[in-house]
N, C-alpha and C positions, 0 to 999 in steps of 0.2 A: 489146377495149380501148376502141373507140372508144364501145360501148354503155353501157361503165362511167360515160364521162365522160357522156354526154348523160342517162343518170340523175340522177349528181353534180350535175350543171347545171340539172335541174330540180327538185330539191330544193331548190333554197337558197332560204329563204324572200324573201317580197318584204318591204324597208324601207324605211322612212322620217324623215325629218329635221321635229322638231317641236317647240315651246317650249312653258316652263311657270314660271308666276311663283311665285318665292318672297316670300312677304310677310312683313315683321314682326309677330312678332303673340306672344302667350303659350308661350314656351318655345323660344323661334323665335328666335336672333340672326345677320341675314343676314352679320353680319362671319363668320362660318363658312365662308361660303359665297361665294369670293373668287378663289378658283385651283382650275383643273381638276383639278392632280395631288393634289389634298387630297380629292375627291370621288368617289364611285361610287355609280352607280343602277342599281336594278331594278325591273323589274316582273315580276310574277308571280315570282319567283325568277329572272327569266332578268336576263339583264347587259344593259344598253345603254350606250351611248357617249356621255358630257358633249363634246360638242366645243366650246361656248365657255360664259360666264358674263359677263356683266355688266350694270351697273347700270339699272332702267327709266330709260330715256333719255326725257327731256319730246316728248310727242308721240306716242310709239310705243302701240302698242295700241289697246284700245278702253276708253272710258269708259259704262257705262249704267245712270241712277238708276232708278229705279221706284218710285213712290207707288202704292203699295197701299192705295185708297179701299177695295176690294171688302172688304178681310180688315182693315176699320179702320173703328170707331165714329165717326160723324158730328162727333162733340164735338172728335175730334182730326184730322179731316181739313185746316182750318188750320195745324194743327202738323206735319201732313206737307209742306204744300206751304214751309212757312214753313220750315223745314228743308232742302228742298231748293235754293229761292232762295237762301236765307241763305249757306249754303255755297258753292254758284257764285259766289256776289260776293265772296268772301272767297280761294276757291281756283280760279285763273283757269286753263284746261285748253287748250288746242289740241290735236285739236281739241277742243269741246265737248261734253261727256258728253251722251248720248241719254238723253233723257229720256221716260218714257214711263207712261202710267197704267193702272191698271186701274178697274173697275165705273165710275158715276156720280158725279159731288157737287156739293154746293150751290155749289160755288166755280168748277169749271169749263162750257163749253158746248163739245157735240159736233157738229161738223160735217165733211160730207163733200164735195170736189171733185168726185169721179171716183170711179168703181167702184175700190175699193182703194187709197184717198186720203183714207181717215178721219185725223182730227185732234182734238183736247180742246182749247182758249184757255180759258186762265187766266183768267177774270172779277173774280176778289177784290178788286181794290183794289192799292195798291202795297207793297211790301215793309213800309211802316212799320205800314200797317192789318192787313197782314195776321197780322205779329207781335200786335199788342194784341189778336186776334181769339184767336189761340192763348193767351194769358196768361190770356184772360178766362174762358176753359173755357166756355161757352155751348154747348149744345147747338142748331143750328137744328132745333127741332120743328117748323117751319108748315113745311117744305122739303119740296115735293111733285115729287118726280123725274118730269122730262117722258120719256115712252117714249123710249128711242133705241136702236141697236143697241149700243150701251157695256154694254147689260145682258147680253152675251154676252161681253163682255170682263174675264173673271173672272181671280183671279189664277192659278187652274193652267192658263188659256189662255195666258197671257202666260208662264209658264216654259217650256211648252212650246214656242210658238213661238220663244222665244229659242233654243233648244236649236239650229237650223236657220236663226240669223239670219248667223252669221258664219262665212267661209273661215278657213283657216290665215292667210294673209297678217293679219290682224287680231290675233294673239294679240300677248300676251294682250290677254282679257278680263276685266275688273276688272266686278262686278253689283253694286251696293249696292240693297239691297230695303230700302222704309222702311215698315214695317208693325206692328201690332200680334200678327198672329197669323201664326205661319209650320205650321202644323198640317199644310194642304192641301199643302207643299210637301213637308214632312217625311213625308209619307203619298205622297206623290205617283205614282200611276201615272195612265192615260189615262180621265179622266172619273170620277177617285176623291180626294172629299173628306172633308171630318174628318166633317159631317154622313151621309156616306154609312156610311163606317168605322163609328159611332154604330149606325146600321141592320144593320148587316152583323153587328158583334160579338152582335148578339141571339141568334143561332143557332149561330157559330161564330166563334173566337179571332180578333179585327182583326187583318191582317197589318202588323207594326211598329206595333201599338198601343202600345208603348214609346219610338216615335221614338228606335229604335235603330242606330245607322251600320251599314251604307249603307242610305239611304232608295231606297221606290220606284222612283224616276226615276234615279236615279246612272248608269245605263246612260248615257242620252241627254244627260245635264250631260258626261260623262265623256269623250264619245265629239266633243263642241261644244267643250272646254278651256275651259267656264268656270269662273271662281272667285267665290265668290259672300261678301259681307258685309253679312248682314243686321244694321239700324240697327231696336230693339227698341223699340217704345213701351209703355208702360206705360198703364193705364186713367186717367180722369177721375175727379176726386172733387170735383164743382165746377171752382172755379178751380186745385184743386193736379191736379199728373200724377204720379201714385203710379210709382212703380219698377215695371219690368216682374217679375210671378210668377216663381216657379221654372219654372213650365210652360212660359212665354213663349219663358224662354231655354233650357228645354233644346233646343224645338221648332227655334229659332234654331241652337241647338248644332250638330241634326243636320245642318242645311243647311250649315253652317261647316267643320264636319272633315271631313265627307265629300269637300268640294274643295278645300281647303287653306284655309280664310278663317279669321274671325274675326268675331265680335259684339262690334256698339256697343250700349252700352245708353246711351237718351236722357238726357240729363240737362243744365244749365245751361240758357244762353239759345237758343232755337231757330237751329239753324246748328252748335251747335257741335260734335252728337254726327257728323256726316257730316265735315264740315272735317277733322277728325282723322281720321276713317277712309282720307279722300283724301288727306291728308300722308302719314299711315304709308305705305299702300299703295304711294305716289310711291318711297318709299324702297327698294323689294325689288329683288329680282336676279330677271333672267331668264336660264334655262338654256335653251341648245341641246342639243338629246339626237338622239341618231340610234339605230335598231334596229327590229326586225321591228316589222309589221303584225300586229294583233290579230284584227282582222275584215277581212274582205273585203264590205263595203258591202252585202250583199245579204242575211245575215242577224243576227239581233240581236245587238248589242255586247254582251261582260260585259266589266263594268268590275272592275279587280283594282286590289290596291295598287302604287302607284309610290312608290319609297322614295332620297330623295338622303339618304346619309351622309356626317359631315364624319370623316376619320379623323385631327384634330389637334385640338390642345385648341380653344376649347372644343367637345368630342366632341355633338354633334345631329343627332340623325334627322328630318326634314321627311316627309312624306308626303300622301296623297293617292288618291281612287279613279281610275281612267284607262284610257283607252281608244288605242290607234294604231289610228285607221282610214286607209281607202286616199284618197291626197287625193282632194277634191271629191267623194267620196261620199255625203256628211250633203247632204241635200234639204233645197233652201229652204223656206219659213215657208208655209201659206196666205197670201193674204192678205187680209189687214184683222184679223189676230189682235194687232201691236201696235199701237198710236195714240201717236204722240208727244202730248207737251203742249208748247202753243206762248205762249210768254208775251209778250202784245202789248208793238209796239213805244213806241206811248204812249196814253196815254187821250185821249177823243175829244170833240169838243167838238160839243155839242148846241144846239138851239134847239127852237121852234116857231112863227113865227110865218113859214109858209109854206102854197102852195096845193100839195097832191099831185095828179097829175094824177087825174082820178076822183071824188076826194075829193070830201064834201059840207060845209056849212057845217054847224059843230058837232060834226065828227067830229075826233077828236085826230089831229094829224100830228107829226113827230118830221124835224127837219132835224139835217143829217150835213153839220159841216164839214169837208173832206179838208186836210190836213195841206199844207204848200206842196212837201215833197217827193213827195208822192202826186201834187199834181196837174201838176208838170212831170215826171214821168217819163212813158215811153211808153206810148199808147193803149192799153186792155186793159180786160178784163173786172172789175169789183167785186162780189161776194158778199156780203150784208147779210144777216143771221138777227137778227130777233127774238123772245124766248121772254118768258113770266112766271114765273119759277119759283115763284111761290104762287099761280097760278090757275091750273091746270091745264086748265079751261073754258077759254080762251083759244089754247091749243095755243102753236104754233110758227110763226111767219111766215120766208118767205123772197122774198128782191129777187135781181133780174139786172140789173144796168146797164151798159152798154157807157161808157166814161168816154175823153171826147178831151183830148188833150195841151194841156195849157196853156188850156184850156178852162172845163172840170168843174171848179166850185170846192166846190160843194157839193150835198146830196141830198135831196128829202124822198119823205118816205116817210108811207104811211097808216096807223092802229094801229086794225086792227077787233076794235071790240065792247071797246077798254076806255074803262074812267070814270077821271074825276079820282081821281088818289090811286095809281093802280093801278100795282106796281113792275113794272119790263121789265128786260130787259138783251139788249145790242145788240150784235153782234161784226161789226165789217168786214173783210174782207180783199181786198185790192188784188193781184189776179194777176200783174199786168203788175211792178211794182217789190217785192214779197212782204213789202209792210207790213201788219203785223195789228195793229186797235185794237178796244176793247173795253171797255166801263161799264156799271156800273147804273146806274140812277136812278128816278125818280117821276115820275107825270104832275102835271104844274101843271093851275091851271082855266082857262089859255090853250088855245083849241082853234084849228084851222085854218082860215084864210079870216077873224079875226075881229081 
């Protein structure tokens, strides 16, 4: 008898208690989804248990945008970041959505603190230039990318590591990806792109060459509880932004129903295809679910359908791919696979008529006024980078200064080997109080010592 129960007792599988957002979205009406005893879910066909329902409460979760330079033509890189700003200023979050980039572009500069303290600053100019940069559809062709390691920081790097950024206590996770091309992710396994795909179907059928549910990666989204809504750009034609393809959005599609989301396709004034996305979203219900463990952390997740039905009018089924894994199982991120974007806190005010130490007469110098909150905050280290991003011969410069309190009001600095005329762009960051400023400009034919 007693052998029976301790059988009994080790069978009973191990479970767990885990959330999942319901979002508004095409065919989806969250007033359905309002009281536990109107609901039931499954996964894989097995039952699990709704123990609560209610509304995303402001603050709960996680927010995180993503400008996809990598998988996005140069002409609408403005229009991405001008999208994302635009939107932040219009729909204020506590905390604030992680923002974060992939690949290179003319708009931002890459710098790093510390071994695994990579970062992007926003260089472009303010919200208003930056909008008319986007209206104006300009493609920058003379924009000659300085090497950095960003060029590793591709966008199936960046979904991956998301997969591994966030515990349970965080859900949900809300992704809004703002990109042109969601291909790489709708294909998505490890180290498999559309161009790879391309290659591959030569010999033998691309797998989801159809970008058909569930994609590649669904395991590892599945197994992270994120929800992903990609915000779809459409190509340049000039100054007009054409509607995004059929291909666009189905690629978009895949990424969306596979974890419960929805596609924005861009449209109106920069800001406002995201703003709505973060309204709606605002609006969903999150479920508390309890039931068995799917995986046991050690070998790979399959991600199956998780299915809430409403059994009262109006009758809806939500669904979604899904994974119960054992808490704290999912391994953190490498790191330096995502880089926030840091958008300075104000632009910075320049000169030139100073002596750098070193410096020779005739040689360009570049002074750095520090903000008056910069310079009565506490003693600490200053970081100064400056690059050209159209003279590539020029490379990359970088400063250390150690800055004292109440002191240090301003900086100069040497600019080897350029001539009048030559554009730079300068990013500071102040350790100590963690203000970051940052501008381009032009050299005048004031030079240093003169």
């Amino acid at each position: 008898m007693s052998l029976t129960l301790a059988l009994s007792f080790a069978a009973e599988p191990e479970t767990r208690t885990f959330k999942v957002l319901v979002a508004p979205g095409e065919g989806t009406s969250t007033s359905a989804f309002s009281r536990v005893t109107d609901l039931a879910a499954t996964l894989d066909k097995q039952t699990y248990t709704i123990r609560s329902v209610e509304p995303l409460r402001p603050g709960a979760g996680r927010s995180v945008i993503v400008i996809d330079f990598d998988a996005t033509s140069p002409a609408n890189h403005a229009c991405l970041v001008a999208e994302a700003l635009g939107a932040m200023e219009r729909v204020r979050q506590t905390p604030a959505p992680l923002l974060l980039v992939t690949g290179p572009s003319p708009l931002t500069f890459f710098a790093s603190l510390a071994p695994s303290r990579d970062f992007s600053v926003f260089a472009g100019g303010d919200l208003k230039a930056l909008t008319s940069e986007c209206e104006s559809g300009r493609a920058p062709k003379d924009w000659v990318a300085v090497p950095t390691q960003m060029g590793g920081i591709t966008s199936y790097s960046v979904f991956g590591a998301l997969q591994t950024n966030f515990a349970s206590h965080d859900a949900p996770v809300r992704v809004f990806w703002l990109s042109e091309k969601f291909a790489d992710l709708a294909l998505w396994t490890i180290g498999y792109t559309e161009a790879g795909c391309a290659i591959f179907a030569q010999t033998q059928p691309c797998p989801n060459g159809n970008y058909t549910p569930p994609f590649g990666g669904i395991d590892g989204v599945a197994e992270a509880d994120l929800t992903f809504f990609p915000i779809v750009f459409g190509k340049r034609d000039g100054r007009r932004l054409q509607s995004p393809s059929r291909s666009q959005l189905k690629q978009a599609g895949v990424l969306a129903e596979s974890t419960g989301g929805f596609i924005s396709a861009v449209s109106g004034k920069p800001g406002d295809a995201l703003a709505r996305a973060l309204e709606i979203t605002s609006q969903g219900v999150v479920l508390t679910l309890d039931g068995p463990v799917t995986t046991d952390g050690l070998h790979p997740a399959k991600a199956e359908t998780l299915k809430i039905q409403s059994g009262v009018s109006p009758f809806v089924t939500w669904q979604r791919r899904f994974v119960v894994n054992k808490e704290g199982s999912v391994k953190p991120p490498l790191p330096g696979l995502l880089v926030p974007l840091i958008v300075p806190s104000g632009q910075l005010t320049l000169g030139s008529a100073c002596r750098a130490p070193g410096s020779s007469n005739g040689e360009h110098t570049l002074e750095i006024t520090l903000p008056t909150a910069v310079v009565n905050a506490p003693a600490g280290q200053v970081d100064i980078y400056i690059e050209h991003p159209n003279e590539k011969r020029l490379g990359r410069q970088g400063f250390r200064f150690e800055r004292t309190q109440g002191v240090t009001k301003s900086l100069c600095l040497p600019l080897i080997h350029a001539n009048d005329g030559t554009e730079f762009r300068v990013v500071v960051i102040d350790r100590a109080s963690g203000w970051v400023g940052a501008t381009d400009g032009v050299l005048a034919a004031t030079k240093g010592g003169q």
